[in-house]
C-alpha positions, 0 to 999 in steps of 0.5 A: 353448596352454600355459594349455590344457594343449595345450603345456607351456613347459619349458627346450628350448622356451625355449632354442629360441626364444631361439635362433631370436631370436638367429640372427634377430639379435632380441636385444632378444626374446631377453632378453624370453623370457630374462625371460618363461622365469624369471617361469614359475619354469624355469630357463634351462640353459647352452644357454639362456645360450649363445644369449643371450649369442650374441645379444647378440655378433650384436648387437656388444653386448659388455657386455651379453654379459659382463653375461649371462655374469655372470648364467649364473654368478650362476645356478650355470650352468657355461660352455662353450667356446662362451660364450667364443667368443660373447664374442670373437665380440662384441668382433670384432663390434664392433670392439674386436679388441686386447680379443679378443685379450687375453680369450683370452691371459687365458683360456690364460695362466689355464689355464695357471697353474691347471695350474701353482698351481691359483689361479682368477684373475679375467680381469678383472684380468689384462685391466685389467692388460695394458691398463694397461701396454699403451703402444700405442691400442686399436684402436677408439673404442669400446672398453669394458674388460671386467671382472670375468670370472672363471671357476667352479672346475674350469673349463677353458677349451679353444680350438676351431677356431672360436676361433681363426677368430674370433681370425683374423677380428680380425687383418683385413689383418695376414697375418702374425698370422693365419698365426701363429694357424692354425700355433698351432691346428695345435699345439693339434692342431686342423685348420684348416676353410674358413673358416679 
């Protein structure tokens, strides 16, 4: 249709189909068209990111998650805090939840001290550094350190309900840190939803 001039395949018809890939969990199709979109000369949008990067979590593929945010930044593509969360959603996805936990400590501990120093930290480092000193095991075998996630100027990572739901989701049976966390979001002022 679009060699007719019946469609014209623009960054909404795109990112649509790349969403529909990747809540079908097709993430394999979904980069295809990522690939297909920029050989067509559009470029992908920070929706367009959001569901591959989506798709890749679905898929508990971490490290292809955090490859494609490399590449939305890369692209001069600012994050949302949905990226984010599709990040913490592919490490609970697959099973690496002390990684979960420590990218979102990484993440409030950096907004923190770019509200204190201004300093825009890799998370990378401060991931790297905590798993070093960290004498407990990680709680899965197939854990993958995350590397090299740093954030673009002026970003401020702000968690959401959904963030915290995600982080629940990696407490599994320990009740008393979920409880922790769902008194924290209060704090943060966010009203706990049914799947909290």
């Amino acid at each position: 249709m679009e060699t007719t001039g019946a469609l014209k395949l623009d960054v909404f018809t795109y990112s649509t189909i790349i969403k529909v890939f990747a809540d079908a969990k097709m993430w394999q199709m979904a980069l295809k068209i990522k690939d297909d979109m920029l050989s067509a000369g559009v470029t992908p949008n920070t929706v367009t990111w959001s569901s591959l990067i989506s798709a890749c979590a679905n898929a508990s593929l971490v490290e292809q998650s955090i490859q494609l945010y490399h590449e939305m930044l890369l692209a001069g593509c600012e994050p949302n805090t949905q990226c984010f969360n599709s990040l913490l959603h592919a490490c609970v996805e697959a099973c690496q939840y002390d990684t979960a936990f420590r990218l979102f400590q990484s993440w409030m501990d950096r907004k923190t001290s770019s509200n204190l120093t201004g300093d825009h930290v890799s998370v990378a480092e401060e991931v790297l550094e905590r798993e070093e000193a960290s004498e407990s095991p990680l709680t899965s075998p197939n854990h993958v350190p995350s590397h090299n996630l740093s954030f673009p100027e002026g970003f401020q990572f702000a968690p959401t309900t959904t963030t915290y739901n995600i982080l629940m989701k990696a407490c599994r049976t320990d009740y008393h840190r979920a409880k922790a966390l769902m008194e924290e979001m209060r704090s943060a002022g966010l009203t706990p939803n049914q799947i909290s």
